[in-house]
C-alpha positions as CSV (number, residue, x, y, z in Angstrom):
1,X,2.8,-14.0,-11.2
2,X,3.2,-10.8,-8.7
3,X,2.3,-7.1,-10.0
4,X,5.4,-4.7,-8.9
5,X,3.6,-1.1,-9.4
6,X,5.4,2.2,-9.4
7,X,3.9,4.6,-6.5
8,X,2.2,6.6,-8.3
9,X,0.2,3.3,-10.0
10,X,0.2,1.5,-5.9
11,X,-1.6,4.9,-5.1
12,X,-4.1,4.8,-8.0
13,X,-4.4,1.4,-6.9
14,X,-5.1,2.1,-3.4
15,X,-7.0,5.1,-4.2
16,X,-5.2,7.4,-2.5
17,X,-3.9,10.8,-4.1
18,X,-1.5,12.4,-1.9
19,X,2.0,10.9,-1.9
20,X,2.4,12.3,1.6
21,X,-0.3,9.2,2.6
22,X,1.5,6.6,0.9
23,X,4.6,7.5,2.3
24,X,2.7,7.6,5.9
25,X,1.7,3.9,4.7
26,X,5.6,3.1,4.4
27,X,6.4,4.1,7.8
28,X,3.6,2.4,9.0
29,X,5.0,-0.6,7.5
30,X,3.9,-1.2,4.1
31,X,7.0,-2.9,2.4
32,X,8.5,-1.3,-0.8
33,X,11.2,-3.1,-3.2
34,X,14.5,-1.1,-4.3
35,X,17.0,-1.5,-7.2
36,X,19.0,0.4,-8.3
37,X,16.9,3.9,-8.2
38,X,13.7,2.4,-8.8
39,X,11.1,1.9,-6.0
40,X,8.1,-0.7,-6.8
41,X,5.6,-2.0,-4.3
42,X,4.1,-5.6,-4.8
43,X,0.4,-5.8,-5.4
44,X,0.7,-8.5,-2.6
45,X,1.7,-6.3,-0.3
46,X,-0.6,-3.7,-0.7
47,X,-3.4,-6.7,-0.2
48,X,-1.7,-8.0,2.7
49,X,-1.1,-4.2,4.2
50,X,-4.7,-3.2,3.7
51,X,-6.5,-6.5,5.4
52,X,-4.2,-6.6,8.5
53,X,-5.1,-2.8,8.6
54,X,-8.9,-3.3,8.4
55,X,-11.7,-1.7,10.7
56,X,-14.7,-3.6,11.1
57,X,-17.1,-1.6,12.9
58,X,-19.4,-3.1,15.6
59,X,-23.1,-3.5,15.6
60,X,-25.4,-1.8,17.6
61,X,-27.4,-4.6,20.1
């Protein structure tokens, strides 16, 4: 069953406290869900957004 949060539960799911960086997130391609006046984001998503945008650092040789 999928998890649609509110923003303000996506960014205390994400860890992030400033709207102003979710919203960057948006633009940047993080999908949100609309109806009526309500905006949701699927905990899905937010996996799916956060994996393609992972860093792995390389090792030192």
């Amino acid at each position: 069953m999928a998890e649609y949060f509110s923003y303000t539960r996506a960014m205390q799911y994400m860890d992030i406290k400033s709207l102003t960086t979710l919203r960057k997130y948006i633009s940047d391609g993080l999908p949100t869900i609309q109806f009526g006046n309500s905006k949701r984001i699927a905990k899905s998503d937010i996996d799916k957004f956060m994996a393609e945008h992972r860093v792995v650092a390389a090792q030192d040789k």
